[in-house]
N, C-alpha and C positions, 0 to 999 in steps of 0.2 A: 528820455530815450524812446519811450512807447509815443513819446509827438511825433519826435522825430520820423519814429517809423509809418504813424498814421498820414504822416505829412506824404511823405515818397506814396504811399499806397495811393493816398488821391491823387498825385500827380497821373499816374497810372491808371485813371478812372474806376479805382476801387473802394467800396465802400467798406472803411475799417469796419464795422460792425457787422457787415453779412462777414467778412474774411476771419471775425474773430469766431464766429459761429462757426464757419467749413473746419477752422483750424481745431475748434470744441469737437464735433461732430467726428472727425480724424481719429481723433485722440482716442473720443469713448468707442469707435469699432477697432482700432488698435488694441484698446485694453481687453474687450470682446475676445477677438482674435488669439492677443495671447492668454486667455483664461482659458478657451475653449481648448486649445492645443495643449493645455497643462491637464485639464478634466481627462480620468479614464474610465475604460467604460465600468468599471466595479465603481468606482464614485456616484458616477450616472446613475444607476443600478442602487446605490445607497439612496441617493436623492430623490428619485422615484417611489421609492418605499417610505422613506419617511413622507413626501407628499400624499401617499395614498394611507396611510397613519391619519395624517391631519385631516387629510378631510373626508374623508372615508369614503372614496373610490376604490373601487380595487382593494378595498384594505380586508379582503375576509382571508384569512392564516390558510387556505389550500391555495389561491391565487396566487400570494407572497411567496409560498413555499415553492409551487410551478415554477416562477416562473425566476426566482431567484435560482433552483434546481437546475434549469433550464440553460441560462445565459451562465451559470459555474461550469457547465460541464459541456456541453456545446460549442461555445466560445473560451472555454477555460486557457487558452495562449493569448487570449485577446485582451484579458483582463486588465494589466498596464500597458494597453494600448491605447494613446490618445484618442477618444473618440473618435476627434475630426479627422480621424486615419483611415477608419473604417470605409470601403468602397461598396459597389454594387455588386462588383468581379467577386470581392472578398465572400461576398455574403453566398453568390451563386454556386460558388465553388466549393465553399461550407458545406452548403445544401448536398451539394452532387456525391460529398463525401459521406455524408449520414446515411441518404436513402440508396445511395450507389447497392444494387446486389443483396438486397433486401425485403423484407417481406411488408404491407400496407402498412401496419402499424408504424412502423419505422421508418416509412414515407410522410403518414401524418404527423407524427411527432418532431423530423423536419419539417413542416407548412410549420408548425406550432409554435418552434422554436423560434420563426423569424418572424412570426407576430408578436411575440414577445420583443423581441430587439427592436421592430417596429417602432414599437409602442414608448421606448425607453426614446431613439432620437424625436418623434412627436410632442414627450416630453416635454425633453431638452431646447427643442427648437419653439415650443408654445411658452413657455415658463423662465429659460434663462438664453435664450437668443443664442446659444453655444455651440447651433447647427444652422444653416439655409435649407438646407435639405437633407431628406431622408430616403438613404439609397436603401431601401426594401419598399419603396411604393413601386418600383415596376416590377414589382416580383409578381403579379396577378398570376403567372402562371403555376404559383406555387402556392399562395396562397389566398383560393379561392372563395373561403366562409372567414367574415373577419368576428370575434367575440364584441355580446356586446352587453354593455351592465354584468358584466362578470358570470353570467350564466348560458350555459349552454346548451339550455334551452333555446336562445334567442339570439337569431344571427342575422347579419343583412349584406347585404350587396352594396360595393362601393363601385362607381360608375365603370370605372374600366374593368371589372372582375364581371358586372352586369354586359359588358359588350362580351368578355371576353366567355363566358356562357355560352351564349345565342353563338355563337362560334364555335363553341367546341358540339354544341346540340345536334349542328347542322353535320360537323366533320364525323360526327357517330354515327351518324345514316349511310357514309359511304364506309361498305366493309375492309377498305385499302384503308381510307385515314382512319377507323376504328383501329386496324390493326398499330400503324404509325403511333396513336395517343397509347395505346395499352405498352407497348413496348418505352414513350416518353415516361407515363409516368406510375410505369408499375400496377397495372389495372388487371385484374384478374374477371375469370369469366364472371365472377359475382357480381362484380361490379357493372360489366355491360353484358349480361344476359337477355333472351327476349323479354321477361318481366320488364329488367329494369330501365329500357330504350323506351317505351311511350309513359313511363314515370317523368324521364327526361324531358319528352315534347312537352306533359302537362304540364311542368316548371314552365317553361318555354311561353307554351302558351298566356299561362298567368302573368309574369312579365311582358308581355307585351299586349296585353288586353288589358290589365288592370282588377282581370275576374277572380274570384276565390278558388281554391282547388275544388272545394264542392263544386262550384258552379262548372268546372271544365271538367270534373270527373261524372256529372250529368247529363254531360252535353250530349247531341244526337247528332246526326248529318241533318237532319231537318230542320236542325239552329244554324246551320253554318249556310252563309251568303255570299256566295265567292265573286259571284258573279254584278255587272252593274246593274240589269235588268230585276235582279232581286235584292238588293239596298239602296239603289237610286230613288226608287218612287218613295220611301218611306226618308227621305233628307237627308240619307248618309254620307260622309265622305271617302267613302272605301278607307 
């Protein structure tokens, strides 16, 4: 039977053995597809914890406890929800529900929450192929400090939160869009006080010079060369 059929497939200019691979190939994102559609996200959520167990990422008992805490009670109707259910809509409108009419902690602890769920499809998607994507990476507007090595001490910029920065630094300066962002995302005069607006440029600065905050908290107008007659003769490129 299998001549038979290899027979008709050359007649057809096909090579049985690339078609036996496409038909292998099928099968294993088949089987894929319906595992990931049977995975929910408390499973996810189990499996993540026992990898950060093994290998001890993420494995210290306040992280486990955050962030299992987190994704029970946050997401707690989502819980036998096929992961690959989960949208971006789902997650935006989560958000809007937590921090809606609320006070900053209760803003932050929404950003919090969905780096944690982040974290769980990054997972899934590095380790068991059981996602393509992860609908909380356009979230930048929500979560802007991503954790890193599990302390919070120590935090960085991922390329679109680094554009998405220098964009909100700039929309602070105009007192119309300061008003706009304060009222998006629940910003109190603490937060953009006069202090704290040339805090913001010195970020600013440092990302995009590459200099230390000492070094820009230093500076003078007598370091600064705006001009080409004052960095051209010394080989700069503006």
């Amino acid at each position: 039977a299998k001549a038979s059929k290899f027979r008709a497939l050359i007649r057809e200019g096909i090579n049985p053995k690339e078609y036996l691979e496409e038909e292998a190939e099928k099968k294993r994102l088949q089987n894929l597809a319906d595992e990931a559609n049977a995975v929910t996200l408390l499973q996810v959520l189990e499996a993540k914890e026992n990898h950060a167990i093994a290998t001890g990422i993420g494995s210290s008992e306040n992280h486990l406890k955050n962030r299992r805490y987190a994704i029970c009670s946050v997401y707690k109707d989502w819980l036998d929800l096929p992961f690959t259910h989960i949208t971006s809509s789902m997650v935006s409108e989560r958000f809007n529900e937590i921090s809606s009419s609320q006070n900053g902690r209760k803003v932050e602890y929404a950003k919090e929450c969905i780096r944690y769920l982040s974290s769980l499809f990054t997972y899934a998607k590095k380790y068991h192929k059981w996602v393509d994507d992860n609908p909380c990476s356009g979230m930048a507007d929500y979560t802007v400090l991503t954790p890193q090595q599990d302390s919070s001490e120590e935090k960085y910029l991922l390329p679109n939160e680094y554009q998405m920065f220098l964009k909100y630094a700039k929309d602070l300066q105009d007192p119309v869009r300061r008003q706009e962002l304060a009222a998006k995302f629940n910003l109190t005069p603490t937060h953009i006080n006069s202090n704290r607006l040339p805090l913001i440029d010195h970020v600013a600065i440092n990302l995009l010079s590459g200099l230390r905050m000492r070094e820009t908290l230093n500076m003078r107008w007598d370091d600064v060369k705006l001009e080409y007659d004052q960095w051209g003769p010394e080989g700069r490129d503006g």
